[in-house]
C-alpha positions as CSV (number, residue, x, y, z in Angstrom):
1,X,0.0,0.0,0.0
2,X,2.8,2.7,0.8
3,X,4.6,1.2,-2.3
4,X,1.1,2.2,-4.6
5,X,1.5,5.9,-2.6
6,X,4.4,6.1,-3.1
7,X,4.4,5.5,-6.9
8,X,1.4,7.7,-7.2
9,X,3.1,10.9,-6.3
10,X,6.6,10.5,-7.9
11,X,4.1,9.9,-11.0
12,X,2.0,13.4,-10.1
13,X,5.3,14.7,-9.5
14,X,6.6,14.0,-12.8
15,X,3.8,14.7,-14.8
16,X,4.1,18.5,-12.9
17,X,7.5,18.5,-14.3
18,X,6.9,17.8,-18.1
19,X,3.9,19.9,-17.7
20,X,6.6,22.7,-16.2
21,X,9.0,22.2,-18.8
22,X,6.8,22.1,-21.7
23,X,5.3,25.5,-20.7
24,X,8.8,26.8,-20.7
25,X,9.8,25.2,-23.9
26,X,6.5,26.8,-25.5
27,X,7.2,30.5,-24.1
28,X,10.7,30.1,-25.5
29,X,9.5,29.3,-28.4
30,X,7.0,32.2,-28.5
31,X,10.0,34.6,-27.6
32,X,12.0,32.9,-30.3
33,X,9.3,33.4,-33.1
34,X,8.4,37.0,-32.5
35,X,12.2,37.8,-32.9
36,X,12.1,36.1,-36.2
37,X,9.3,37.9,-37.1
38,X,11.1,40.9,-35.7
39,X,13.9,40.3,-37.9
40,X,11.6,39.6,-41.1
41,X,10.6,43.1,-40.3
42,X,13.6,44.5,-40.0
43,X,14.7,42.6,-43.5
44,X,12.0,44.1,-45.1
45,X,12.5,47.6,-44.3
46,X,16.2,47.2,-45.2
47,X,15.3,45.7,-48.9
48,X,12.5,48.0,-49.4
49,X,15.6,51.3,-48.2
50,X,17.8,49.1,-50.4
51,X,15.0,49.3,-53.6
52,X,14.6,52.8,-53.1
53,X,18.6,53.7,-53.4
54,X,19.0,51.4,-56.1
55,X,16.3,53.3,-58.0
56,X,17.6,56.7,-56.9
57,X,20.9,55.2,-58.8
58,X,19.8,54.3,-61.9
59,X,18.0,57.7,-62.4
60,X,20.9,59.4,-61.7
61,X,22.9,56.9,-64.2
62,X,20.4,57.9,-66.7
63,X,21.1,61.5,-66.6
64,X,24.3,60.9,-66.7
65,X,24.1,59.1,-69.9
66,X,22.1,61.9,-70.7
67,X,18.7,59.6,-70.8
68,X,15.5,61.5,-70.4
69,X,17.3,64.8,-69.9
70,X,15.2,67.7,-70.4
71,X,15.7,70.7,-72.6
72,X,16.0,73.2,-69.2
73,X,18.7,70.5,-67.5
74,X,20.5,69.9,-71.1
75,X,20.2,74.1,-71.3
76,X,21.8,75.0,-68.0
77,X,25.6,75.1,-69.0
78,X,28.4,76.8,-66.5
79,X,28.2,80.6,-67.0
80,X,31.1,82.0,-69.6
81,X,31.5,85.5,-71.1
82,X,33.6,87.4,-73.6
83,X,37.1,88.0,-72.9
84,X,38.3,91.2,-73.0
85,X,41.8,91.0,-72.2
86,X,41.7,87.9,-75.2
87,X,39.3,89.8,-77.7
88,X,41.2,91.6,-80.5
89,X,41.3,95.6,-79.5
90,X,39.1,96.2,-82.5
91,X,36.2,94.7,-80.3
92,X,34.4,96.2,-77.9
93,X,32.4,94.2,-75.3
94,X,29.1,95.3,-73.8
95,X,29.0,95.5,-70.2
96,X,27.8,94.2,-67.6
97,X,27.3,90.7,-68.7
98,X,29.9,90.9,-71.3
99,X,27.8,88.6,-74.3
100,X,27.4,90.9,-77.1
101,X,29.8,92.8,-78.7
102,X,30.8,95.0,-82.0
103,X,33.3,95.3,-84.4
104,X,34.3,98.8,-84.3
105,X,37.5,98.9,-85.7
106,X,38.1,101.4,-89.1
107,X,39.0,98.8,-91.7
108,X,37.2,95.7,-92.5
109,X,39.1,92.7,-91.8
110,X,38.5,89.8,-89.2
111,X,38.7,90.7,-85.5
112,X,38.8,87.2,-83.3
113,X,36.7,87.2,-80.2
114,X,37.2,84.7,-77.0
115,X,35.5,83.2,-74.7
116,X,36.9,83.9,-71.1
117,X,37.3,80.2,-70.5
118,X,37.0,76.7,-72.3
119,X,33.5,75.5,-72.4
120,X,32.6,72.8,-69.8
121,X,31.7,69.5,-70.9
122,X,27.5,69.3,-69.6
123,X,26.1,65.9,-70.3
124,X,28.8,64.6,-72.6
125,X,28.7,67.8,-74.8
126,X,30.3,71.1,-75.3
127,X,28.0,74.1,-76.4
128,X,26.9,77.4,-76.8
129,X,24.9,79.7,-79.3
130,X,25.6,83.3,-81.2
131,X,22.6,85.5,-82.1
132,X,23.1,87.6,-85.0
133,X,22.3,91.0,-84.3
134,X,23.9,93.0,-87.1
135,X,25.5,91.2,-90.2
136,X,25.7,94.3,-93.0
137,X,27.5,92.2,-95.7
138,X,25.6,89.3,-97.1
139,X,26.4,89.2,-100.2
140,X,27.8,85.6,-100.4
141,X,31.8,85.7,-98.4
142,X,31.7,84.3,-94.8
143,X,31.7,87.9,-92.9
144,X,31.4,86.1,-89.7
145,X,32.7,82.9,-88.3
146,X,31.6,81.0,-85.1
147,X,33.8,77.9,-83.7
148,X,35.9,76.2,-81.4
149,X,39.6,77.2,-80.6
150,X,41.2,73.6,-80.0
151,X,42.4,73.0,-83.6
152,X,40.1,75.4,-84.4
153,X,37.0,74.7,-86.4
154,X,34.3,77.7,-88.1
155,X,31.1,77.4,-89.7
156,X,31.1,80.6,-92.0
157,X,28.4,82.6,-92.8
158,X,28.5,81.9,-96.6
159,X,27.8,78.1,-95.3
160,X,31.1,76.8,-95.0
161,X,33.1,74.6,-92.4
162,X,36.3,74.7,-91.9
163,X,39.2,73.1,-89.4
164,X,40.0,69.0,-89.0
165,X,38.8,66.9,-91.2
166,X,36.1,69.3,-92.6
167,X,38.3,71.2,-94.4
168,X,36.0,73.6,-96.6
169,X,33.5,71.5,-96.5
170,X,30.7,73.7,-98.1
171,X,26.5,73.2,-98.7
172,X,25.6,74.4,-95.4
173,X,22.7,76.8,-95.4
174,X,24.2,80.2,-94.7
175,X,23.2,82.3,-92.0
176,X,22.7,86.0,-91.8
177,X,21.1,88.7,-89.5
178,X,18.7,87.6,-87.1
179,X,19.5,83.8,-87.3
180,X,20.8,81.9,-84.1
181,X,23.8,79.5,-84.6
182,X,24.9,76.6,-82.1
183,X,28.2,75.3,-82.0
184,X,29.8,72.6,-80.1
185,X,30.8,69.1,-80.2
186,X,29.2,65.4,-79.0
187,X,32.0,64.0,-76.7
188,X,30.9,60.4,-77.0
189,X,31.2,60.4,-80.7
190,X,33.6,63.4,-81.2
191,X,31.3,64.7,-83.9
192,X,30.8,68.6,-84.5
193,X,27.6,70.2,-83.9
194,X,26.2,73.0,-85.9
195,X,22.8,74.4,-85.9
196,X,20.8,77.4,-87.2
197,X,17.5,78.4,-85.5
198,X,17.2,75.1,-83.3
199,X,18.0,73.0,-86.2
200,X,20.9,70.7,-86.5
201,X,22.9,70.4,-89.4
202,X,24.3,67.2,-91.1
203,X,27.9,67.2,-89.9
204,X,27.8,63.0,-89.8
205,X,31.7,62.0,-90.0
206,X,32.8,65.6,-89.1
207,X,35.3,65.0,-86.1
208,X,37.1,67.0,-83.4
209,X,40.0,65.5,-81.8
210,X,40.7,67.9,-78.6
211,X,38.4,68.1,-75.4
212,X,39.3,71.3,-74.5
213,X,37.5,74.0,-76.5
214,X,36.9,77.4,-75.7
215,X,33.9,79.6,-78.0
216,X,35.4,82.3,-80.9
217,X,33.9,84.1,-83.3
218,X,35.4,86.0,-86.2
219,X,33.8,89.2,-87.6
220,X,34.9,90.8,-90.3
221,X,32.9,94.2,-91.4
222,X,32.8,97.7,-88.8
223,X,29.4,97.8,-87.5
224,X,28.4,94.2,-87.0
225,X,27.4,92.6,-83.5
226,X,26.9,89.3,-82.3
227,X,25.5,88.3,-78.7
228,X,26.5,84.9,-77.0
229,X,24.1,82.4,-75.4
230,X,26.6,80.3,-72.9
231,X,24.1,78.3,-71.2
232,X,20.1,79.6,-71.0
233,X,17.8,77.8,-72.9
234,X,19.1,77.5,-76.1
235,X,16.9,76.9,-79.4
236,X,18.6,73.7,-79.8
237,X,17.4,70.7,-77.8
238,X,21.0,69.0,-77.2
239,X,19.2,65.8,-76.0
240,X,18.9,65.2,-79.8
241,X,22.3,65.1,-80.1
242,X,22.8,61.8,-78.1
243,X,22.7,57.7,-79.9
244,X,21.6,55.2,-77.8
245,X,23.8,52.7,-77.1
């Protein structure tokens, strides 16, 4: 009879101490699951951060590679101006932003205007425009010349390139008072850009070979004056002047 007691409460006892330890194992393995779920949580906000920079990056890849660039961001070059200490003495310089300028010198003959420094490659191109606002000879010579000073390269007015490989190439529409002409040069294909009132010319196989370039224009008669766009919305949309890959 004692043995029976006996047996009976080491068994109660035992079945208190599974029942003890189970309830432990089962809290643990509460605790143990809301810190995975924790963790999930924490994952998730991490790759979701993660998601958000790696799109952040590949928009600003695509601007780089000048990808769905817009006209005002393509248009906002670093600011430039006429040189006067570089300008020929013949050429006075109109203050106070120092764009436009005339020809006043006695003789005819062509007087070379700079740019105060190189133009700044924006986008993978180099660029800037020069409105014509008095041209008094027309009759068929180049009287003014826009380019590059590298190994320098013109577009005349007469319609004319000249400098590297496009030695007198001529067929280009000539360009007179009132017309706006662009200049510059595609850096991922070296190509020369020309344009006249927002429209590109054909310069296809017409290459530069220097990256540093810095804006001149020649001008030949007394009288004449040109004004320089270096960077505020010009009429050309340079995004056209990029190839996909």
């Amino acid at each position: 009879m004692n043995l029976y007691w006996f047996l009976t409460v080491l068994l109660c006892l035992c079945a208190q101490v599974l029942t003890t330890d189970t309830e432990e194992v089962q809290t643990h393995v509460k605790n143990i699951r809301a810190e995975i779920d924790q963790l999930h949580s924490k994952v998730a906000q991490l790759f979701s951060s993660f998601v958000k920079i790696e799109l952040e990056q590949i928009k600003i890849e695509e601007k780089l590679n000048t990808r769905n660039v817009t006209h005002d961001e393509m248009s906002t070059f670093p600011k430039n101006q006429w040189s006067v200490n570089k300008s020929h003495s013949d050429l006075f310089i109109f203050k106070p932003n120092y764009l436009k300028a005339i020809h006043r010198g006695k003789t005819k003959g062509f007087r070379e205007l700079f740019a105060e420094v190189e133009l700044v490659p924006h986008f993978g191109v180099v660029y800037y425009e020069i409105k014509i606002i008095r041209n008094q000879l027309t009759y068929g010579s180049g009287t003014i010349g826009i380019g590059l000073y590298g190994k320098t390269v013109y577009l005349y007015s007469n319609g004319y390139i000249f400098g590297h490989n496009a030695y007198g190439f001529g067929g280009y529409p000539s360009f007179a008072e009132g017309d706006t002409i662009g200049c510059g040069a595609n850096l991922t294909t070296m190509e020369i850009i020309y344009t006249k009132n927002g429209q590109p010319f054909d310069t296809t196989n017409m290459f530069v070979f220097e990256t540093d370039f810095v804006p001149i224009v020649l001008i030949y008669a007394p009288g004449d004056i040109i004004e320089a766009n270096f960077g505020s919305k010009f009429a050309y949309n340079l995004s056209n002047s990029f190839i996909d890959p």
